[in-house]
N, C-alpha and C positions, 0 to 999 in steps of 0.2 A: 442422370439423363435417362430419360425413358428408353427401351426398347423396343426395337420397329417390329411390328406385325408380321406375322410371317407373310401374311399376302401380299406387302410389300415388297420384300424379298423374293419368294418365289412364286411365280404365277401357275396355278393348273393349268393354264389353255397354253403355256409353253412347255417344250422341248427339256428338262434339266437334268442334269447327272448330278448327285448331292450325295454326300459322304454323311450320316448321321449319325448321335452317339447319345445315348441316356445311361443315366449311371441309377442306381439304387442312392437309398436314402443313408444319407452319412455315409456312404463308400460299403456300408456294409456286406457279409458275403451274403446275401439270399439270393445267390444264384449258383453258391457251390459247396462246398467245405467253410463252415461257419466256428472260427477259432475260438471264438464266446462262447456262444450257447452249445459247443460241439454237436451240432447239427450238419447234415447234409443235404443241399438242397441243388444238386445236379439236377435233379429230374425236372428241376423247373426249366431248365433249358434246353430239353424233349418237348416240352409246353411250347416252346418259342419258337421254335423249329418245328412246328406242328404248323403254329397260328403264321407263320411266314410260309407255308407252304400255303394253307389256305387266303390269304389276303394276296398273292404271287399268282396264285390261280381265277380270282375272281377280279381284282381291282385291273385299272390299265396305268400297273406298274413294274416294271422290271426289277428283278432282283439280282445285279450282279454281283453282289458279295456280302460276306457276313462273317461277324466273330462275335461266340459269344463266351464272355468271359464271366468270372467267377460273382461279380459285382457291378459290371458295366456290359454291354453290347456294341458293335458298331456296326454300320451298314451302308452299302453302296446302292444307291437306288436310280433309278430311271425312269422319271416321269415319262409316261407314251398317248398325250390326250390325243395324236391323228389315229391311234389305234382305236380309242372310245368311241371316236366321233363314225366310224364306219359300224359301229352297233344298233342295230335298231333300237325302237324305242322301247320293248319290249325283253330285251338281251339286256339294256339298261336298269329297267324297274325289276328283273328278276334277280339282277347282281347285288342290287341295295338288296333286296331283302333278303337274299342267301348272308350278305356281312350285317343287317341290323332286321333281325325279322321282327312280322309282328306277334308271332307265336311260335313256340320253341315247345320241342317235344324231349321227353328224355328215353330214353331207348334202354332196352332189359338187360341188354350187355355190357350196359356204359356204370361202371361201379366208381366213377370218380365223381358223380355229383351233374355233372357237365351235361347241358343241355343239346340238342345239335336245331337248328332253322327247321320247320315246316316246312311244306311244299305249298308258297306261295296261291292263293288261291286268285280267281278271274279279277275278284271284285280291287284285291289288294295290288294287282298289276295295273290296273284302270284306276285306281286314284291317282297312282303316280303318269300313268301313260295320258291319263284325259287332263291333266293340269299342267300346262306350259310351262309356269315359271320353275315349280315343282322337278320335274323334268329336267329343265336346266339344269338346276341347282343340282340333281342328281346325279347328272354326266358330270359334272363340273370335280364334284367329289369324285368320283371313280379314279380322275389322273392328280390328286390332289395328297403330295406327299405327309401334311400335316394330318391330314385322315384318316394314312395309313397309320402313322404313329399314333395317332389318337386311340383305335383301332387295339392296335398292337397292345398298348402300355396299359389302358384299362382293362382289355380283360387279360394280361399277367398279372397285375396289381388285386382286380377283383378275386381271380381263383387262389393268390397265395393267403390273401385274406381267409377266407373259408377253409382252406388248410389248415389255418392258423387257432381254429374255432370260433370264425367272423371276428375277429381280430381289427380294429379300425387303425386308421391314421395312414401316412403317404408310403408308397412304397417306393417312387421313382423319386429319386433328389429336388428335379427343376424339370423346367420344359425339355426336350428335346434340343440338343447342338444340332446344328446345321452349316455345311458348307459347299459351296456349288463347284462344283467341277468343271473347270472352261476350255483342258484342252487335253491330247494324247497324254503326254509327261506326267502328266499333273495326275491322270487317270489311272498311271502305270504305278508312280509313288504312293496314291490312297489306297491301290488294290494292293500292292507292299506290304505295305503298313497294317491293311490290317489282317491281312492272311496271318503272317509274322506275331503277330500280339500275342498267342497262347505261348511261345518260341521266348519271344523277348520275358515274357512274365512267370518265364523256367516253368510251364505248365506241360510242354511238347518240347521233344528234342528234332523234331523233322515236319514238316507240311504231312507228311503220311502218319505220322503219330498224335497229332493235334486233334480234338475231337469238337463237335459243333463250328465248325468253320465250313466255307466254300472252298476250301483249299481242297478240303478231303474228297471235292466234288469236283475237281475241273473242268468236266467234259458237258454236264449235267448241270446248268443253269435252273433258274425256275420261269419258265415261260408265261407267257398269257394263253391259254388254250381257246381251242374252239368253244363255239354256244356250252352253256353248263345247266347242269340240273341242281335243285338247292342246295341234295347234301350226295356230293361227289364221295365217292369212294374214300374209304378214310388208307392214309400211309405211314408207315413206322416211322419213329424221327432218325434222320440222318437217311431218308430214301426220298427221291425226286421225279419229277415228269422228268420222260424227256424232253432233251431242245426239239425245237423247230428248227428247219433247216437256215432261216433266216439269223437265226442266233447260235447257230452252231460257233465255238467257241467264246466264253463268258465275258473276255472283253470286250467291249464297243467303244470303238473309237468313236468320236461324236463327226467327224466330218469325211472321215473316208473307210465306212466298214471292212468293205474285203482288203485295204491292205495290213490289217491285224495280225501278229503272230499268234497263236495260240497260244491259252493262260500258262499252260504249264511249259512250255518254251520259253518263258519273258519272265518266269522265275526263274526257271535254274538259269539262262544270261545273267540273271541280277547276282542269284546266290554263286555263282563262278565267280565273277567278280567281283566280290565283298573276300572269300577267300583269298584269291589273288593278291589283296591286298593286304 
């Protein structure tokens, strides 16, 4: 039996909280200590947590969680299309082309290959601002979590390639897992679950010892920020904006915000009683 579309499942013009998960090809490590080839390949997930910083900053999607493990990722996401929609039309065509420019510069410091976006010129703001459907389609993308992965998984795929000395073939397994999120519980077990994962896969003895996680970030979400310029200030991996005061603590309940405990409160309730037990 065929499988449904993702546009099926999850609509950009809605509200959704979705748990996602892409693995490497064959399970293999290229994301960490590689038992084969004895290779190490951590830094690829400085890469990840770069490019999550940057698509957290520019798209209107919330990041409230993430783990990146040695050979698979997960991620808790939050589709925010009433945030896009209060974007002009101009805040719109400058975000697409800060994540897909039409010209890319490479810069005298950057010794990794890596290109960074142009500064958008009048003419290339006015194709997308003076064509309606175009336009659309491009707010549409902004809240549109399949984009984000899109986004994401090609250019990790692309640069480990080139690493590799343009080395071809897949690097992500399949498409992207996806699972929507419908209520507090459910929100409190995914965000668990995958803070936990470096913990459960004897990588981390503690949430504070775990590395590439949002554990190790409690307080410090990734927001949607004000208006942006093409190529925003670059940040180390593992450092963050800060929240907005509107997302001041990383969980969101989906139907009543302020009465959330704080992330790091509604772990150790949980981790207390798992011991207790």
């Amino acid at each position: 039996m065929a499988r449904m579309a993702r546009a099926e499942v999850f609509d950009p013009a809605e509200i959704a909280v979705v748990h996602v998960m892409a693995r490497t090809v064959r399970r293999c490590f290229l994301l960490g200590a590689d038992p084969v080839s004895r290779k190490n390949f951590d830094h690829r997930r400085d890469w990840i947590e770069i490019k999550l910083q940057h698509l957290a900053a520019t798209m209107g999607i919330d990041l409230l969680g993430f783990a990146l493990m040695s050979n698979h990722f997960h991620l808790v996401l939050r589709s925010r299309p009433e945030v896009v929609e209060t974007w002009n039309d101009e805040e719109v065509a400058r975000r697409w082309l800060v994540l897909c420019p039409l010209r890319k510069i490479r810069t005298s410091d950057n010794n990794s290959g890596e290109c960074i976006a142009a500064e958008p010129t009048t003419a290339e703001l006015n194709a997308i601002c003076k064509n309606p459907i175009r336009l659309a389609q491009v707010r549409r993308r902004l809240s549109d979590i399949s984009w984000w992965m899109r986004l994401l998984c090609q250019h990790i795929a692309q640069r480990a390639n080139r690493e590799e000395g343009g080395g071809l073939g897949k690097f992500w397994q399949s498409r992207f897992k996806a699972i929507r999120i419908l209520d507090e519980a459910t929100l409190l077990a995914c965000s668990a679950y995958v803070d936990l994962n470096p913990i459960r896969a004897a990588m981390a003895q503690s949430l504070e010892d775990s590395q590439h996680t949002s554990a190790k970030h409690p307080k410090n979400p990734m927001p949607i920020p004000a208006p942006i310029t093409a190529n925003p200030a670059p940040t180390a991996p593992g450092t963050f904006p800060p929240p907005s005061a509107a997302q001041a603590g990383i969980a969101i309940n989906i139907m009543k915000p302020q009465t959330i405990k704080p992330r790091r409160t509604r772990f150790n309730t949980l981790l207390n009683s798992l011991k207790s037990d």
